[in-house]
C-alpha positions in Angstrom: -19.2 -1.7 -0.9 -18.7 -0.9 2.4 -15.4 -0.5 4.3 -15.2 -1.0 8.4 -11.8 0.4 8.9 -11.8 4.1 9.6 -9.1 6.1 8.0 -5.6 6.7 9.8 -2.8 9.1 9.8 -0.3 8.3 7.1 2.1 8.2 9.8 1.1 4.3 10.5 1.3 3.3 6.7 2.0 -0.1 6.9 6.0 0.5 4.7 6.4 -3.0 3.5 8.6 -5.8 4.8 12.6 -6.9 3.0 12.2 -10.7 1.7 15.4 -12.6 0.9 15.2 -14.6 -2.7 17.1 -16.8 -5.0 18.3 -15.2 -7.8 20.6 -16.7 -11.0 23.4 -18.9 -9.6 21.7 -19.6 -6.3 22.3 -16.6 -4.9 20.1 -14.5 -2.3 19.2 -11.2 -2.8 17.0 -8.8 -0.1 13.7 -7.4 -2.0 11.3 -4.9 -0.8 7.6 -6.6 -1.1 5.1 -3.6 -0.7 1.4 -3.4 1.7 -1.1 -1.8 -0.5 -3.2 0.2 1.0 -5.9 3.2 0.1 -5.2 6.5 0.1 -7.5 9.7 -0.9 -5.9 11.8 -3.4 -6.2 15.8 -3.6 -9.0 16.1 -5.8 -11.2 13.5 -3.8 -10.7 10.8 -4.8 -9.2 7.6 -3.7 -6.2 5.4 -5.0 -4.4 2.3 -4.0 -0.8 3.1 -2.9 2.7 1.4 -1.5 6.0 3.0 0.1 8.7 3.2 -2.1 11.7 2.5 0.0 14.1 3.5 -2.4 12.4 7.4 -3.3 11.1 7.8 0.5 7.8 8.5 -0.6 4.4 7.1 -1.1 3.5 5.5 -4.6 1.3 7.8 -6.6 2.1 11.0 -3.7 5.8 13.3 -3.8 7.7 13.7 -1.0 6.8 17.5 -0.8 3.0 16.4 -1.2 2.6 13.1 0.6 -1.2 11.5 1.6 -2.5 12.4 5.0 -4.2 8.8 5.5 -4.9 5.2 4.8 -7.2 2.5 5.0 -6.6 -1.2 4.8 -7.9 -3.0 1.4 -11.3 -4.2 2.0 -11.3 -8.2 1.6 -12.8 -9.6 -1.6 -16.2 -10.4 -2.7 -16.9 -13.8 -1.7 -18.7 -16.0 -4.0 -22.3 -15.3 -4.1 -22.2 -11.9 -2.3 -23.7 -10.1 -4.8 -26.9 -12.6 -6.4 
């Protein structure tokens, strides 16, 4: 698979958007709905992560040791691509 996005400072991390839903009783609440996104970890490797509003940080990262970049998702195979 190749991507064509380049990697970007983690500084641009996409950090979600707040959604308002019904909850029991008809009434609203505001909920975080996370951007997932990749992100290399330490060793080399790369993950999927999300910013978790509520602990500051970066799903999968601490706030002391946060990821340095991120790339979009790639889209998904489309049928056929790979016969």
């Amino acid at each position: 698979m190749i991507l064509d996005s380049k990697w970007q400072p983690i500084e641009t991390a996409p950090k979600g958007y707040y959604k308002k839903v019904k909850i029991r009783d008809e009434r609203e609440r505001e909920v975080h709905v996370p951007e997932y996104f990749l992100v290399p970890t330490s060793d080399g490797k790369v993950t999927i992560s999300y910013w978790v509003p509520s602990q500051e940080r970066f799903c999968m990262f601490t706030k002391k040791t946060p990821p340095t970049h991120w790339m979009p998702l790639p889209e998904p195979p489309t049928e056929g691509e790979n016969e």
